[in-house]
N, C-alpha and C positions, 0 to 999 in steps of 0.2 A: 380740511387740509389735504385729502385723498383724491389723489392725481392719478391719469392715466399718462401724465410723463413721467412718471416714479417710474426711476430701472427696479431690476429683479431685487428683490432683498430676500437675503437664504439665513435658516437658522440651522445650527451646525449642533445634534443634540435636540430636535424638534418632539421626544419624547416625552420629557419630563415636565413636571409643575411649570417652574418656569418659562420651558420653549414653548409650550403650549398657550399661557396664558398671553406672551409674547405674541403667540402667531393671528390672536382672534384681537388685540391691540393695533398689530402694524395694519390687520386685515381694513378696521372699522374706520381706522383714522389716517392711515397713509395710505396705503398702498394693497391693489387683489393682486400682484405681482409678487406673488410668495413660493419661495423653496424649500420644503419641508426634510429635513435630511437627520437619518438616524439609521442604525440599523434596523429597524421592522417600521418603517413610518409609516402615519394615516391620515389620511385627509380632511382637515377640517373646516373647508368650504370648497363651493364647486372648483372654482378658480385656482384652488391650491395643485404646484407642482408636486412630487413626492418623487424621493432619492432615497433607495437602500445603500448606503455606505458605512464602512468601517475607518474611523478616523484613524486611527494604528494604521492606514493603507495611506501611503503618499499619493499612488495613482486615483484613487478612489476617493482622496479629499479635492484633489484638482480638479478633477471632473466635477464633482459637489460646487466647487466654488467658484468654477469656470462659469460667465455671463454675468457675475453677479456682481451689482452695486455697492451694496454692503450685506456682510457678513458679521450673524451674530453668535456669538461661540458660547452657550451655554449648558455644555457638557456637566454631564453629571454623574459618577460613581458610588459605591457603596461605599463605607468608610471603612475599607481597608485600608492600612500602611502597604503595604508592598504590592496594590494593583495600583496605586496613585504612583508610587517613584516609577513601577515598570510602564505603566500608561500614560498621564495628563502631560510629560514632555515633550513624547512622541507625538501627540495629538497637538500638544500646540505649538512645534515644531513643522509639522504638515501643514497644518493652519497659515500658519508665517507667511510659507514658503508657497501655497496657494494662494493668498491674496498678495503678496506681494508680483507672483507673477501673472496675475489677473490684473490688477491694477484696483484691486475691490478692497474700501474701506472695511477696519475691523473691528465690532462691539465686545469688548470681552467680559464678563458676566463671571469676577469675582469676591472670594469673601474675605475672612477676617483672623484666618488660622493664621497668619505671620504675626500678628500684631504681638504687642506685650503681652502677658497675663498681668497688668497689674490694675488699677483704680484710676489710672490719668487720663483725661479723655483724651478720643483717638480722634484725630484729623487725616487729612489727605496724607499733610505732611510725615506723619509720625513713621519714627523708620523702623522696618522690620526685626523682630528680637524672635526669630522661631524657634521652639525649642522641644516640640515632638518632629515623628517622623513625617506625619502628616504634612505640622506646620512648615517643615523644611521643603517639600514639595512643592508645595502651594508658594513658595517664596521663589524657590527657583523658575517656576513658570512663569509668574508675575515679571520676573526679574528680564527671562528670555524675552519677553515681549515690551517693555521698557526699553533692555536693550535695541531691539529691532528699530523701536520707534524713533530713538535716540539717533541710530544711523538713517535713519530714510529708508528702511524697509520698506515701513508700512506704514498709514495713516490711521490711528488705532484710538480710542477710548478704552478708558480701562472705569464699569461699574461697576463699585463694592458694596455689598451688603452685609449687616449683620445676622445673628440667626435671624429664620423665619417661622413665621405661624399664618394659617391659613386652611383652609378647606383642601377637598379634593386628596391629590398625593403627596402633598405637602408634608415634606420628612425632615423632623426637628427633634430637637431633645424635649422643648417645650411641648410640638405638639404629643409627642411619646410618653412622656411622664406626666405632663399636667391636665394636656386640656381634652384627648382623647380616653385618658379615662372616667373626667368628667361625664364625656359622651355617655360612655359605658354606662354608668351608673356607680364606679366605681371608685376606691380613697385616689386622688392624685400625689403625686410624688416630687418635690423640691432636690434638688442637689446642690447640701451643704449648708445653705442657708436663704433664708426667705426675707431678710433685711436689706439684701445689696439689688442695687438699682440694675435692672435686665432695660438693652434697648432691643426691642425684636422689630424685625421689617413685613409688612402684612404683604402678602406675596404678588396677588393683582397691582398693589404701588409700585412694587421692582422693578416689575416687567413693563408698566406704563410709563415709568421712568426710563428704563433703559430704551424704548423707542423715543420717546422724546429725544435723550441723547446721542439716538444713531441717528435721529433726522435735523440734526440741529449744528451744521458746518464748524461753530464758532466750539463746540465742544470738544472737537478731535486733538490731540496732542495731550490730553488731561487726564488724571483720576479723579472720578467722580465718589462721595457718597450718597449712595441713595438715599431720599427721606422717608423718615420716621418721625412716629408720635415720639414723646419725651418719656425718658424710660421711666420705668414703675418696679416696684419691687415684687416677688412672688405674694408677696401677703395682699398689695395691693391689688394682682391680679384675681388674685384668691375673692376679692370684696367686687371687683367687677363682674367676677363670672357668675357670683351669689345675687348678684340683680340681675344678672341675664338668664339665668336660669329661674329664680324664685326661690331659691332653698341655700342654707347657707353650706359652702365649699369647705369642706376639711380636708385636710390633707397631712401628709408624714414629709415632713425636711429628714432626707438620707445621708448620713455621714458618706466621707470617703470610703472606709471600709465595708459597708454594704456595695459598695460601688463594684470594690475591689474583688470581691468576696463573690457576687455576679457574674465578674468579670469572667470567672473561671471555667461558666460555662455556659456564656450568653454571648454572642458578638455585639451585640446590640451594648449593653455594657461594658463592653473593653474600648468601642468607639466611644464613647464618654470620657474616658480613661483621662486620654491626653490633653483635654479642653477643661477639665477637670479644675482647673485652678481657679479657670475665668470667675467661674462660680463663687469665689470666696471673696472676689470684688465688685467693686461695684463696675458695672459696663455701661459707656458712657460713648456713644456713639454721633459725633460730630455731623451732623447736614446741613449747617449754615452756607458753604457755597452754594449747592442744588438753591435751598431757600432763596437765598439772594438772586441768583442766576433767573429760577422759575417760578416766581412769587403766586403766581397764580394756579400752582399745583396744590390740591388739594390731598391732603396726608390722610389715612384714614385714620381714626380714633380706635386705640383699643380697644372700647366699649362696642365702638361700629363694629370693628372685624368678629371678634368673640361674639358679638348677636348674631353675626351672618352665620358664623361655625354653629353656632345653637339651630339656627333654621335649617341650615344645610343637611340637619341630621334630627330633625323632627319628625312626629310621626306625623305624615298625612290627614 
C-alpha cells in the first residue's frame, strides 16, 4: 500500500508509545515521508524528518505542520489536572489552527476520560458525562475539535481508545499495578474489584488502527473506536497471565481507601483518583463500527499481547 506519491504525514507528539509505534506503521505500510515532531525528537528510520517543537508555541506548531498531508496529534502528558486544563487546549487550539491553514487533514488520538463512569456500554454515540478535572479537560478539547469540524475548519477524525496495555513505555494503571509487577516477580494489585469486565486496547493495534484511519478518505468527519479483544475481568486476566507465565498469578484487589490513603503521597495514586469509579463497573467498550468498517483487521488476543509483554521481558 506504500507510495512514493504519499504527501508528508507528521506526527505531532512523535515521542511517546503511541507516536512511536505510529511512526514505524505509517513508515512499513504507507508512506518514508514521515515528520517526527516533539520537543527532543529521534529518528526512527533513515528517511524520517525531525522537528524540535513546543506545541504551547503557535508559531512553532505551524511550522511543524506546514507541508503536511496529514497530521497526527497524539500528544501525551503526565496525569496531572492542572498541566491538562493549562496545556492540551492550547495545543489543540494551535493544532486547528495549523492544519486548518495548511489545508492538512487531522488524526486526533483520543481516549475515554469524558465518558460515564457507569456499566452501559460505550459507543461512538454515547454523550459525554465528565466529572473529574481531567475528564472535563479531555471533553473540552474533544468538544473544540468537533466543533472546528462541524464549521469547515478542518477535515479531522477523531480515534478513541480505551485503557492501554502493552510493552515498551506503555503507561497504564493495568500496566502499573498488574502486569508490571508480574514482570517483577512481585503480588499484583486490582483496583476495587476483580469481577467487572475491563476492555483494554493493546497498543501496537491503536496505532495500526489509527493509520489505517488517517489513510482511509471515507473515514474523515467520524469518531472512531478503536478495536479490542472482548473485555475480560481482573480474575480472568489473572488466569491468562498464570499460563503465560507457568505459575499461578495472586494478587491483592485494593479498596478505594488504600487508594486514597496513597494518594497522599504518591502522584501515581492520586492519578487513579478520578477514574476510580470506572473500576467498580463493568467497562464495556464498543468496536462494532471499526469491525464492520475493517473486517479484515486483525485484533490481538489478550493471551497474544500478555505472551509478547512475558517475552519482551525474558531472560536471554
Amino acid at each position: 500500500m506504500r507510495g512514493s506519491g504519499v504527501g508528508m504525514q507528521t506526527i505531532l507528539g512523535a515521542g511517546g508509545q503511541i507516536g512511536t509505534e505510529l511512526a514505524r506503521e505509517l513508515h512499513d505500510r504507507y508512506t518514508t515521508r514521515l515528520r517526527l515532531v516533539s520537543r527532543h525528537p529521534k529518528r526512527l528510520h533513515d528517511t524520517d524528518e525531525v522537528v524540535a517543537a513546543s506545541l504551547l508555541d503557535a508559531e512553532q506548531t505551524d511550522a511543524a505542520v506546514s507541508g503536511s498531508d496529514i497530521v497526527y496529534l497524539t500528544v501525551g502528558l503526565p496525569p496531572n489536572a492542572k498541566m491538562w486544563a493549562e496545556q492540551l487546549p492550547v495545543m489543540m487550539r494551535n493544532t486547528i489552527d495549523a492544519c486548518e491553514r495548511h489545508g492538512a487533514k487531522l488524526v486526533f488520538f483520543d481516549n475515554t476520560y469524558m465518558y460515564p463512569m457507569t456499566g452501559e456500554p460505550l459507543t461512538e454515540d454515547t454523550p459525554f458525562d465528565p466529572r473529574g478535572p481531567k475528564a472535563k479537560t479531555r471533553a473540552l478539547v474533544t468538544t473544540m475539535l468537533l466543533e472546528a469540524m462541524s464549521a469547515g475548519r478542518v477535515e479531522a477524525v477523531i480515534c478513541r481508545a480505551p485503557e492501554f496495555y502493552g510493552t515498551g513505555k506503555t503507561q497504564s494503571f493495568t500496566n502499573t499495578l498488574f502486569l508490571d509487577p508480574i514482570q517483577k516477580g512481585e503480588k499484583p494489585r486490582v483496583p476495587l474489584r476483580d469481577d467487572t469486565l475491563r476492555t483494554l486496547i493493546w497498543t501496537p493495534d491503536a496505532s495500526r488502527a489509527m493509520a489505517l484511519l488517517g489513510n482511509t478518505p471515507s473515514a474523515y468527519g467520524q469518531t472512531w473506536h478503536l478495536p479490542c479483544d472482548s473485555p475480560l475481568t481482573y480474575r480472568q486476566l489473572a488466569g491468562v497471565a498464570s499460563g503465560v507465565w507457568g505459575k499461578e498469578v495472586r494478587y491483592t484487589v485494593m479498596p478505594k481507601i488504600a487508594f486514597q490513603a496513597a494518594g497522599l503521597f504518591d502522584r501515581g495514586a492520586r492519578g487513579i483518583l478520578e477514574l476510580l469509579p470506572r473500576y467498580a463497573h463493568d467497562s464495556i467498550f464498543v468496536t462494532d463500527k471499526f469491525a464492520h468498517a475493517f473486517p479484515d483487521f486483525r485484533v490481538t488476543t489478550y493471551r497474544e499481547g500478555i505472551q509478547s509483554i512475558h517475552d519482551a521481558h525474558a531472560t536471554p
